[in-house]
N, C-alpha and C positions, 0 to 999 in steps of 0.2 A: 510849589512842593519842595520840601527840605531837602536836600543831595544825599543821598544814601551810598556810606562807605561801603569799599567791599569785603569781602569776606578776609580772615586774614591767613586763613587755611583753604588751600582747593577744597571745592565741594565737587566730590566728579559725579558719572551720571549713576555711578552705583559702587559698591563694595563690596568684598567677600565676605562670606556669612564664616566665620572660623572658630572652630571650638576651643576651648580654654588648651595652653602649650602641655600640662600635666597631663593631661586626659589623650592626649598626640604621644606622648613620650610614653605613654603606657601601651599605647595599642603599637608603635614601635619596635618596642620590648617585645611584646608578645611576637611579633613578627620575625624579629633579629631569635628570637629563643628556639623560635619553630625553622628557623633557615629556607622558610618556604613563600619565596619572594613573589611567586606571579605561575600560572597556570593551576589555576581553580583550588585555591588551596582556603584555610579555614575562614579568612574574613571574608573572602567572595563567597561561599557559600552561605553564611549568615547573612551576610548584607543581602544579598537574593532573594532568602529568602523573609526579612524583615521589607526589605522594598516592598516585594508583592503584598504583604497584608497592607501596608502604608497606601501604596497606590489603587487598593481595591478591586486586583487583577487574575486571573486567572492562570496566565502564563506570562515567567519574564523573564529574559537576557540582557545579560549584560554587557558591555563593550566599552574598548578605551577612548572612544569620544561618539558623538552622535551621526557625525557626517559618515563615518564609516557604517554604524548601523544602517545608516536612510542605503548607504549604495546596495548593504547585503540584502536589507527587505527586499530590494528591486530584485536580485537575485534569487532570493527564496521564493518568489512570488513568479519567479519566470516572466517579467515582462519585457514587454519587445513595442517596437515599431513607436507609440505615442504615448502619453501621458499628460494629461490635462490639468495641469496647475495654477498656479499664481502668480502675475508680475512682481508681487508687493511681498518681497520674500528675501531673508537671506541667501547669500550665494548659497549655498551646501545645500538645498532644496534643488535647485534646478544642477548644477553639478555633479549630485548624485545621479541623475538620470543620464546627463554626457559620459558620465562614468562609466555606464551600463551601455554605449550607442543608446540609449534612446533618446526620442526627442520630445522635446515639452512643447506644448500644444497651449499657448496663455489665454488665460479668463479672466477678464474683469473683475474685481472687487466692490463689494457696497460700500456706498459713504457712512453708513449709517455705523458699519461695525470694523470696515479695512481688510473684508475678507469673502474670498472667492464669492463671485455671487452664483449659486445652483441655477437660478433662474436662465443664464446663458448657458449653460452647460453643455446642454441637450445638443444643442446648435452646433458645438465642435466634436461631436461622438462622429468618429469615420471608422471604418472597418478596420483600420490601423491601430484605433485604442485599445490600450489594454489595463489603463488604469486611472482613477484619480489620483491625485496628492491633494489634499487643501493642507492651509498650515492653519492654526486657530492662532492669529496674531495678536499678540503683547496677552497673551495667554484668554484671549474674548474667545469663546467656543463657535466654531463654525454652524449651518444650517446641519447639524448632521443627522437628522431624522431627512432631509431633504434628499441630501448628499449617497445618504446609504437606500434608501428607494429608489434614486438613479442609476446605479450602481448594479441594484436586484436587477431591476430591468433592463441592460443591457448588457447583465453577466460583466461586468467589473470591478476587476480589484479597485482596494481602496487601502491606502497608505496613509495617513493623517502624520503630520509635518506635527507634533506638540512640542515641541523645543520651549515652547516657554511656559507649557501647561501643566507643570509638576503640581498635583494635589488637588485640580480643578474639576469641581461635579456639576452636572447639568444633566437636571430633574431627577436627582437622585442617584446617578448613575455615575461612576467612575469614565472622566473623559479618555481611559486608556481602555474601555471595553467596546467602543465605537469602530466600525471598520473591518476591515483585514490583520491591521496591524497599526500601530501608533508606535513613534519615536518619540524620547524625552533626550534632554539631553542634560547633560550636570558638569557644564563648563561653569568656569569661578564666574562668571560675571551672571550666571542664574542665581533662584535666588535656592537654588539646592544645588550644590556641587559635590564633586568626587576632585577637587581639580579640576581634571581632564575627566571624561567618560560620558556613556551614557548609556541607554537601556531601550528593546523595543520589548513592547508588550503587547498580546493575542490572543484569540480566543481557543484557537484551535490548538492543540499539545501538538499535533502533526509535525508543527516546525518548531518542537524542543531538539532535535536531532539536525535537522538542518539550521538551525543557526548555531549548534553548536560547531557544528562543521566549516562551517563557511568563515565564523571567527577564527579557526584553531588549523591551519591548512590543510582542513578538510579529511582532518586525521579522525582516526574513532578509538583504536587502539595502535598501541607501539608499532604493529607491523600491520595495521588497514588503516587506507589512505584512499575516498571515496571520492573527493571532488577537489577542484582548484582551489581552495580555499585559498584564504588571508593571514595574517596575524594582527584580530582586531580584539584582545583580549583586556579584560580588566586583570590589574595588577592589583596586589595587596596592600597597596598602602593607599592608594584610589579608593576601596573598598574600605578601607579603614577608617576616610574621612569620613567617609558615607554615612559608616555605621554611626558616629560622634554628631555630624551634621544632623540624620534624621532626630534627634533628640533636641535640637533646636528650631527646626525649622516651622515647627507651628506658633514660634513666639514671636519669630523673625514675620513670620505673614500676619501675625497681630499687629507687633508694629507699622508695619506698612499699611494697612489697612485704616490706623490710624491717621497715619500721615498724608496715605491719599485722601482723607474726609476733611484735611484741615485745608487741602490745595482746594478743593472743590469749593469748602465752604468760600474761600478765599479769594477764587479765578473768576467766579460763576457770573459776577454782576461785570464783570470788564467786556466790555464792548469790542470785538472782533480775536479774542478768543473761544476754543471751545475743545470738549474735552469730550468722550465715551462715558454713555450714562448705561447705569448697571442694570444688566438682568436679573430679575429676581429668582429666576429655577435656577441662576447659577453660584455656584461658590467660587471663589477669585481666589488668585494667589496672588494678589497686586504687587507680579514682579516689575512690571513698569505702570509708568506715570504719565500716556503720551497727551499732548496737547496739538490743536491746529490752529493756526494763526493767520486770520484773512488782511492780508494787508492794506487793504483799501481802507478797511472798519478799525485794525489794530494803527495805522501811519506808518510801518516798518514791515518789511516782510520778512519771512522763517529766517533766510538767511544772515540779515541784518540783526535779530534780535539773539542769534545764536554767537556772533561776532561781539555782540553788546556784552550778554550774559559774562561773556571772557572776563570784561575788562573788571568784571567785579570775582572774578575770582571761581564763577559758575561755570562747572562744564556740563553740556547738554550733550542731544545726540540726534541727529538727524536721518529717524531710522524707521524704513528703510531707505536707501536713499543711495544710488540712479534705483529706476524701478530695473527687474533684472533685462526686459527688452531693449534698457537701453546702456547692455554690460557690451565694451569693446568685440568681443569675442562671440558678440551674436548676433549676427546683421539680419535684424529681424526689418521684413519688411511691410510688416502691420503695422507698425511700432506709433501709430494715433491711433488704434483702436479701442487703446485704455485710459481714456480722457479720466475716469475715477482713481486710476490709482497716478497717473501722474498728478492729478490735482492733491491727491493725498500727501507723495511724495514731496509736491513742494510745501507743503503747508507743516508739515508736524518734527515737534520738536519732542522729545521727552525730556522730563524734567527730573534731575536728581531725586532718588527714593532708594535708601534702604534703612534697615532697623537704628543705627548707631545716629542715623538724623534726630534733631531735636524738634522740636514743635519751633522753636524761634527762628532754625533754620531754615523753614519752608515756607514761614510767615516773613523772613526777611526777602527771599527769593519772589514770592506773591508781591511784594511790596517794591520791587526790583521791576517786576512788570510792571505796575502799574506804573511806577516812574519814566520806562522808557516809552510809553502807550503817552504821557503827558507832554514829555519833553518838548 
């Protein structure tokens, strides 16, 4: 097989979705005109409430990145003592719950989708629980018809982790109407950003007042001051990208949506890769790309082909990756009892994807595997 140069620009594993400089300088202006920098002012209230029809939601707030939202849900939600989550997760999942003393209680994930499996669920409920978290990972929708029956029956909250499910329907339904509460979050490297920021979104209005609180330190008016809040607020210009972003973001998940059909078509017949095959009650927001790589059947493992990918100029991402049981700071003494998400963990790569990719881009990368799979 012919030696394939490599790229002569980084290809990383993603980029910012950014709307044209004119259209920044304008909302700007309008910012600098109005002097009204941050604490709910005109472009946070528009973007609010433009999100909410966008996301299909009932109720939403907003916040300056998502990890703070996950801590306050925990707080709005009053939970205490356990929370039954994910190993296969970014830190700020299980973080948010240290945040709050509570302690996370880890459940296995299925091979099939990389997320919580309901099935053991049952198994870790102690009188201690007081909540789930699942996170619906690389935006794949968790069991959550499973999830929320669990949930009924033993009277617990439910938090949904969607950090990467901006825009994502299953069977009809907005993935932000699921649960108790769901987080998004719209850091640059999603494939919807504010910047920095993010938003949790509810069913119940009850907690439009409490997470106003709990963002804003707990203030209501000038001189009522109800609770310990925080200062976890969206600012204007956060808000601003928002607004510019949402008018992109459904061309941007076109693109990608292309781009992932050209990997698939492309990966599918290589022997000891494999990739998440699509549900059809769901709508995607293919903000990633992930692949697994069995190195017996592949000759290379994740690691090696992630060190490979470099030399051609490829940046990948090894995500998630330790599983969180196996983070410094948590001397988990289970820590074999997630044979799935550690086997997950070591095998998957995600693969460069966002809109400014070209088709020859993903077919040279495709072509990139198949060479080091030969070599």
């Amino acid at each position: 097989m012919k030696e394939i140069k490599s790229f002569n620009k980084p290809i990383y594993i993603t980029r910012p979705l950014l709307p044209p400089l004119n259209e920044v300088y304008k909302k700007i202006k309008e910012i600098w005109e109005s002097k009204w920098l941050t604490n709910f002012g005109q472009q946070h209230k528009t973007f609010e409430l433009e999100l909410k029809k966008y996301l299909k939601v009932k109720n939403l707030s907003l916040f300056c990145n998502g990890t703070l939202a996950l801590q306050l849900a925990c707080q709005a939600l009053e939970l205490t003592g356990e929370v039954i989550t994910t190993p296969f997760t970014f830190p700020a999942t299980i973080n948010s719950l240290y945040q709050n003393n509570i302690t996370p209680i880890f459940c296995d994930i299925k091979l099939d989708d990389f997320n919580i499996n309901p099935d053991e669920i049952e198994n870790l409920i102690t009188p201690n629980t007081s909540a789930l978290m699942p996170v619906h990972v690389f935006g794949n929708p968790c069991d959550v018809e499973k999830i929320d029956n669990i949930a009924k029956k033993y009277s617990l909250k439910v938090i949904y982790d969607s950090a990467h499910c901006f825009g994502v329907e299953y069977k009809g339904k907005a993935i932000g109407t699921f649960g108790d509460v769901n987080m998004f979050s719209f850091h640059a490297t999603k494939i919807f950003h504010t910047l920095e920021g993010g938003a949790l979104t509810y069913n119940d209005e009850k907690f439009n007042l409490k997470f106003f609180l709990l963002k804003n330190f707990g203030i209501k008016g000038e001189e009522d001051i109800f609770l310990p809040g925080t200062n976890a607020k969206m600012n204007e210009i956060q808000a601003a990208i928002g607004l510019l972003n949402l008018n992109l973001v459904d061309e941007e998940i076109e693109k990608r949506k292309k781009l992932t059909k050209i990997y698939k078509v492309n990966l599918k017949d290589i022997i000891g890769i494999r990739f998440l095959e699509e549900n059809k009650e769901v709508i995607y927001n293919y903000q990633y790309f992930p692949i697994l790589i069995d190195e017996f059947e592949f000759s290379l493992n994740r690691d090696q082909v992630y060190e490979e990918m470099k030399k051609y100029n490829v940046f990948t991402r090894k995500y998630f990756y330790p599983i969180c049981t196996q983070y410094k700071y948590y001397p988990c003494k289970d820590a074999d009892n997630f044979p799935n998400a550690e086997k997950i963990a070591n095998e998957i790569l995600c693969l460069p994807i966002y809109g400014e990719l070209m088709e020859e881009d993903i077919l040279k990368i495709c072509e990139i595997l198949l060479y080091l799979k030969k070599e």
